[in-house]
N, C-alpha and C positions, 0 to 999 in steps of 0.2 A: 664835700667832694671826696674824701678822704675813705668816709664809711661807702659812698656808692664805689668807688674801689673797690673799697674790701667787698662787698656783695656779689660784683662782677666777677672779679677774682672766683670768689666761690661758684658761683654758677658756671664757669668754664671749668674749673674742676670736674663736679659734679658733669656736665655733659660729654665731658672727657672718659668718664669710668662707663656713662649709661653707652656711647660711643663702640667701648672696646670691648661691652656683651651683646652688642644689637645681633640677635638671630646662635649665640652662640648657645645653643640649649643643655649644652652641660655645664650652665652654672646651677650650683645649686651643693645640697648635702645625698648623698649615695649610701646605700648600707649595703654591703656584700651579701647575695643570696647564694647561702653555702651551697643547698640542693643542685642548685644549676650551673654552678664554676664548678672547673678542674682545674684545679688547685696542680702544681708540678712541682716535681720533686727539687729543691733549693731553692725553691720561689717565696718572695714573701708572701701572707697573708696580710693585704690589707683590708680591713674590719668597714673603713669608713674613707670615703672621698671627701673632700671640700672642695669646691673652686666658687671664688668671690671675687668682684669686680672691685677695683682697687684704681687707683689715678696715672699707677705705676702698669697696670697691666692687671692679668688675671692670676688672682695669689691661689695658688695647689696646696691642700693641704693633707695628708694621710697619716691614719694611727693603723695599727694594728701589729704582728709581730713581724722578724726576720727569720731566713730558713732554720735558725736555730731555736726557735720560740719565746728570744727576748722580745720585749716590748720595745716599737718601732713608735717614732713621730717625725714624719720629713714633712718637706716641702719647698718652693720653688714661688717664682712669681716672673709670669711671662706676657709679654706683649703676642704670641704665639704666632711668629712670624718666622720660626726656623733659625734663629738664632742662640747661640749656646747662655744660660744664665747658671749661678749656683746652684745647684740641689745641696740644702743641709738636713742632717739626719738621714742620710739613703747609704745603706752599706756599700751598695753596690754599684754607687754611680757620683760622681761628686759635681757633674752639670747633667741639665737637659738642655735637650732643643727641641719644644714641641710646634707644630706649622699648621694651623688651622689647615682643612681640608675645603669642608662647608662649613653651615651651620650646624649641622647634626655629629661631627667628626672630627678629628684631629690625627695627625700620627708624631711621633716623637723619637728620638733615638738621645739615651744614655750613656754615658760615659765615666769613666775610674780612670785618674791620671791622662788624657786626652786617649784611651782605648776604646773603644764602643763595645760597650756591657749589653746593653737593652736594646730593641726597637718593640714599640708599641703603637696599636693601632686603636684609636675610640671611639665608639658610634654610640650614638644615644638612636635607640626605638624612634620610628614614626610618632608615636602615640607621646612619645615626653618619659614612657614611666621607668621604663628600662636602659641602662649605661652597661654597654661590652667593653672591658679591655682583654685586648688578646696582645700575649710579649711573648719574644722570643730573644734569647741570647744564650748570652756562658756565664757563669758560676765563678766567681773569684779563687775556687778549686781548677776550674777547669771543665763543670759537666757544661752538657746543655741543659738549656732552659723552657720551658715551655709551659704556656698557663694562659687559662681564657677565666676570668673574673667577671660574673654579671654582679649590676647592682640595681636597685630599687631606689627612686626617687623619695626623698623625705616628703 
């Protein structure tokens, strides 16, 4: 009785993660195609996307630098429902709230000390191969912000 518990248990896990990526087709690994992003001036450069289903929601993960070209590793993990969670590792933001759109989309809005840093908008290609983010905000100086990052499917 015991062990068909524990079995159950895991198979509701498990269809809880499969669940909360049905149709979301930015899961996956992303590598930034330099040639076709513009890049904006205080903006990070992030190198590499993650987003992985998890039980807890969908984990975000990114490396690459910050506007000053230290090495950056953040990330986040959302039910992506518009709800605010921790962003750790992000200069520039200390929660997201990203809200599914459809399944090809997402938008999100950033935040430092509860100010709104970021909004970002994400579309994955028709075809699966291609991920846009396009952000807009201010600079923990003060500038604006502005940067459209493609990426390429692993």
């Amino acid at each position: 009785m015991k062990k068909q518990l524990v079995v159950l248990s895991l198979l509701v896990a498990c269809l809880g993660a499969s669940l909360a990526v049905a149709g979301e087709n930015w899961i996956g690994t992303w590598k930034l195609n330099a040639a076709k992003s513009q890049p904006g001036a205080n903006a990070m450069r992030v190198e590499t996307l993650k987003f992985e289903a998890t039980p807890e929601g969908i984990k975000v993960s990114l490396e690459g630098t910050d506007a000053q070209g230290k090495p950056l590793k953040a990330g986040y993990t959302s039910k992506f429902d518009g709800k605010e969670v921790p962003w750790t590792g992000n200069p520039m933001a200390d929660t997201a709230a990203p809200k599914k759109i459809d399944d090809d989309s997402y938008q999100g809005t950033s935040k430092m000390g509860g100010k709104p840093t970021l909004s970002a908008k994400v579309v994955v290609s028709k075809d699966g191969k291609t991920l846009t983010v396009t952000q807009d905000g201010t600079a923990p100086n003060g500038d604006k912000i502005h940067s459209v990052g493609v990426y390429d499917k692993q």
